[in-house]
Every structure is written in C-alpha cells, then in structure tokens.
N, C-alpha and C positions, 0 to 999 in steps of 0.2 A: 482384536483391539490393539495389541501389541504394534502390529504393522501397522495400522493408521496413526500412532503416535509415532512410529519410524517416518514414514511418510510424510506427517505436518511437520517433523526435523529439519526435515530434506526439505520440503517446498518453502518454511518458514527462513532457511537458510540461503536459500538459492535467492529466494526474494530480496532477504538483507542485504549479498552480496552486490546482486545487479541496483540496489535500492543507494546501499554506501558509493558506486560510482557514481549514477547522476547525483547523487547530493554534492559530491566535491566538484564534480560538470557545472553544476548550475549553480553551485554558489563561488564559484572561479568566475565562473560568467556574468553572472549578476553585481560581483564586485568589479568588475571591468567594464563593462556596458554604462550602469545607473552609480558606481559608487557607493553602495549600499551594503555594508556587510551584514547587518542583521537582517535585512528584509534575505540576503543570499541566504542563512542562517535559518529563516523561519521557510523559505519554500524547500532548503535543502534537508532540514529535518522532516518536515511533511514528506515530502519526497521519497525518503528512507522507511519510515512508518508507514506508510502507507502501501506502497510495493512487500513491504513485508506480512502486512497484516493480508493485502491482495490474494499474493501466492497460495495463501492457507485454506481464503473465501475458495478461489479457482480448482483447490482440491475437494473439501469438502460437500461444497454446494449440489456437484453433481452426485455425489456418494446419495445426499439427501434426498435429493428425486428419483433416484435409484429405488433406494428404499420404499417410496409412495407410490411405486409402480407408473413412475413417469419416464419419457423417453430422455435420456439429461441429453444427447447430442442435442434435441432441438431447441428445449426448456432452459438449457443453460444459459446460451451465447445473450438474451440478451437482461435475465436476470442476472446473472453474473458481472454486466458489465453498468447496469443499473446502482448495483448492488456495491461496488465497486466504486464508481463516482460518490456515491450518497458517504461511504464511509469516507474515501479521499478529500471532501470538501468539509464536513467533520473534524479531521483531524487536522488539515489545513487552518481552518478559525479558531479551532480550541488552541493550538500552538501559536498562531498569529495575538490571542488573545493571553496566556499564559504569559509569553515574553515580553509583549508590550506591556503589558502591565507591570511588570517587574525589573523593567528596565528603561 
C-alpha cells in the first residue's frame, strides 16, 4: 500500500507537470488567436486538472483489473481512455460553469 501511494505521487505529479505546460501553451494561444483570457483560463485550468487526475485513472485502473483477474493490457486501453474523456469533459463544464458564473 505504501508503494501505491508512492506511485499515485509520482504519476499525480508527472501529470501536473506536463498538465501546468499545456495550460500556459493554451492559454498563451487562446489569448493570441481569439483574445480571450478567461475562456484561455477556463480550458487552461481544465487542461491542468484533468491530465493530473488522468495520470492517476491510467495507474490505477489497470491495478483494478489486475485484481478481478482481468487482462489490464487488453481491458485497459479503451476503458481508460473512455474513462478519461468522461472525467475530462466533467471538469471542463464544472469550471467553464464555476467561473462564468462568478465572473
């Protein structure tokens, strides 16, 4: 148990990192392209959030079919990526809706 909370450090971390680039990518972009800083703002927090929450789905998930005596190489690639989208689009409207509303 120890090393799985080592583990979701490290993938939750790795995920923020490459998560914190594109946010500042895409909201440099999106205020250049459209002039928009809050919409950059709202896809570049989603962006961040969601590559970090990502990282963690992409460790755990297969542990879990591991566990239920499933094969994760097969079972994973397109729950994981199902699973993936579904929380991505989630946290994209919940923050689209948080901000705009408050601002």
């Amino acid at each position: 148990m120890k090393d799985l909370w080592r583990m979701m450090r490290k993938e939750f971390s790795t995920g923020f990192l490459i998560g914190l680039i594109c946010m500042m990518l895409i909201t440099i972009l999106i205020l250049l392209f459209y002039g928009n800083i809050m919409l950059g703002v709202v896809v570049g927090l989603s962006i961040l959030v969601t590559l970090s929450i990502s990282a963690v789905v992409g460790l755990i998930f297969p542990l879990v079919l591991n566990k239920l005596k499933f094969d994760p190489a097969i079972a994973s690639g397109p729950f994981i990526t199902t699973i993936n989208d579904i929380i991505g689009l989630m946290i994209y409207f919940s923050i689209a809706t948080i901000l705009m509303n408050y601002l």
